[in-house]
C-alpha positions, 0 to 999 in steps of 0.5 A, a space after each residue: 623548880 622552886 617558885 623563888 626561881 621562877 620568879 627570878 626568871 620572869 623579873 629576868 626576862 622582862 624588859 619592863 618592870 613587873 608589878 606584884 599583880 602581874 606575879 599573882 596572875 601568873 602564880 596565883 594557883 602554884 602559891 594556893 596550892 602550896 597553902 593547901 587552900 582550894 582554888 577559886 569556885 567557877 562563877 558558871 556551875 554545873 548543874 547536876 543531874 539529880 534534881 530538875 533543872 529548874 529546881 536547880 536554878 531556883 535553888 542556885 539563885 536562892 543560895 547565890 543572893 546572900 552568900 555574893 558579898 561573903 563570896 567576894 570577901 573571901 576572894 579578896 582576901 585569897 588575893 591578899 594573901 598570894 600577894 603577901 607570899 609573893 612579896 616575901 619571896 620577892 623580898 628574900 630574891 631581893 635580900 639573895 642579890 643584895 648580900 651575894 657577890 653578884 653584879 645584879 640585883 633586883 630593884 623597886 622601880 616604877 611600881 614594879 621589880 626590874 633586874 638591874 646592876 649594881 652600882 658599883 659595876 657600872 664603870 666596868 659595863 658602862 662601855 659595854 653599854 654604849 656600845 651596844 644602845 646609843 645613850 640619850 644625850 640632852 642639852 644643858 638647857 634640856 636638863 634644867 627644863 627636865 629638873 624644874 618639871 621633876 621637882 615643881 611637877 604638875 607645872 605648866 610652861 610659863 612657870 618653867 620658862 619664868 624659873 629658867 629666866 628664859 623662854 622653854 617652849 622649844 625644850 619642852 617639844 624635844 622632852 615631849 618627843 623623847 617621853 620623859 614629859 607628858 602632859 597632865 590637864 589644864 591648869 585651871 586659871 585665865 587662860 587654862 595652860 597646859 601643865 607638865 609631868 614627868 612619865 614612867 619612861 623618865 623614871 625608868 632612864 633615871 632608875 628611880 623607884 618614884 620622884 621622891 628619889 630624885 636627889 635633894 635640889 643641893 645635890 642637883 645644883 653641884 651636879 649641873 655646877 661640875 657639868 657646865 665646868 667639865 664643857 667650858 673647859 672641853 670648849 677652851 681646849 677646842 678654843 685652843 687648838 683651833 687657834 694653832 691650825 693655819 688659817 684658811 685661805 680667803 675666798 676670791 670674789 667669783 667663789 661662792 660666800 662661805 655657808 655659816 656654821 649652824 651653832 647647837 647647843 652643847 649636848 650632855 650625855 645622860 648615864 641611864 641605868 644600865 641593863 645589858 641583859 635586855 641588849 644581849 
């Protein structure tokens, strides 16, 4: 089996991206053999038998003291190297994926390579999807709270709250519950309030490689624009529709007051990247 092969397996049947060193652990001896280069000396060696052992001591602490630094620097660089091969084999996966008539590919996200499909399917397996993993859903007001922490990041909840123009204490608890936001220190001015970031999880429900992928603010702003059009017009249609059913008898007195609906807020479903494999 070709190492190319066992690399596509391992990204395959991860279900969090894997990183180049967590590669090199795992195939650092297969990729030196291929090189024809000696595996790494033990640090412990075994004494041999010829000589005392105390000369053997002796000479191995005489030896070791100048020759530590060369030693590390030859390690590093015998790292360096099993990286750089594993890089480009990972690069030609990457290549095989991208000009292959394949569904998947392999992407860069959150400093490691995940497994993923092409954008260009996910209306075809978007229901397939959901009905496997519920989506995460977020309110408007979530998703704006998550977009001001996302491009202002670190920031702390007065300064999205005077953003917004209204108080985001609340928001801010749900995004925490859900991982996509921790904290990050104090801010250090009168007062020392806590400041925001957002996490790997919320990297890894966006599909993005680092926060500079995140789309331009213009981009955001026509995105959030269809969204509220798309609910006030799901709303009139309920609007409507309400207004033609026959209204409700009213109540006698010895019937109990009707209980007031509790409102929410308008919930929007968030398209994460989707990866059915991990589901199957």
């Amino acid at each position: 089996m070709s190492l190319k092969a066992k690399l596509e397996a391992v990204i395959y049947a991860a279900e969090e991206p894997v990183t180049l060193a967590q590669l090199a652990a795992i195939f650092s001896e297969e990729v030196l053999q291929g090189l024809g280069e000696p595996e790494p000396v033990p640090e412990q060696m075994v004494l041999s038998g010829d000589q005392p052992a105390e000369a053997d001591a002796q000479a191995a602490v005489d030896d070791a003291a100048p020759g530590d630094g060369e030693e590390k620097k030859t390690a590093r660089q015998r790292d360096r190297r099993v990286r750089q091969i594993l890089q480009q084999v990972v690069d030609e996966l990457i290549a095989d994926y991208a000009n292959g008539e394949r569904g998947m590919e392999i992407r860069e996200i959150a400093g490691g390579y995940r497994m993923a499909t092409k954008p260009e399917y996910h209306d075809a397996v978007r229901g397939f999807v959901k009905s496997l993993k519920p989506p995460m859903k977020l309110s408007l007001q979530a998703l704006e709270t998550l977009a001001v922490i996302a491009y202002k990041q670190p920031v702390t909840a007065p300064e999205v709250s005077e953003i917004r123009g209204v108080d985001s204490g609340g928001v801010l608890g749900g995004l925490v519950s859900r991982k996509l936001i921790t904290t990050a220190g104090r801010k250090p001015v009168i007062g020392r309030p806590i400041l925001y970031k957002t996490t790997k999880e919320f990297l890894l429900r966006f599909g993005l490689k680092d926060v500079n992928d995140l789309p331009s603010m213009e981009e955001f702003e026509k995105m959030a624009g269809e969204l509220a059009e798309s609910e006030a017009a799901g709303e009139a249609q309920d609007a409507v529709m309400h207004s033609s059913e026959p209204a409700a008898p009213s109540p006698d007195e010895s019937s109990p007051e009707p209980q007031t609906e509790q409102q929410t807020e308008p919930q929007t479903e968030i398209q994460t990247d989707p990866h059915p494999e991990q589901q199957l």
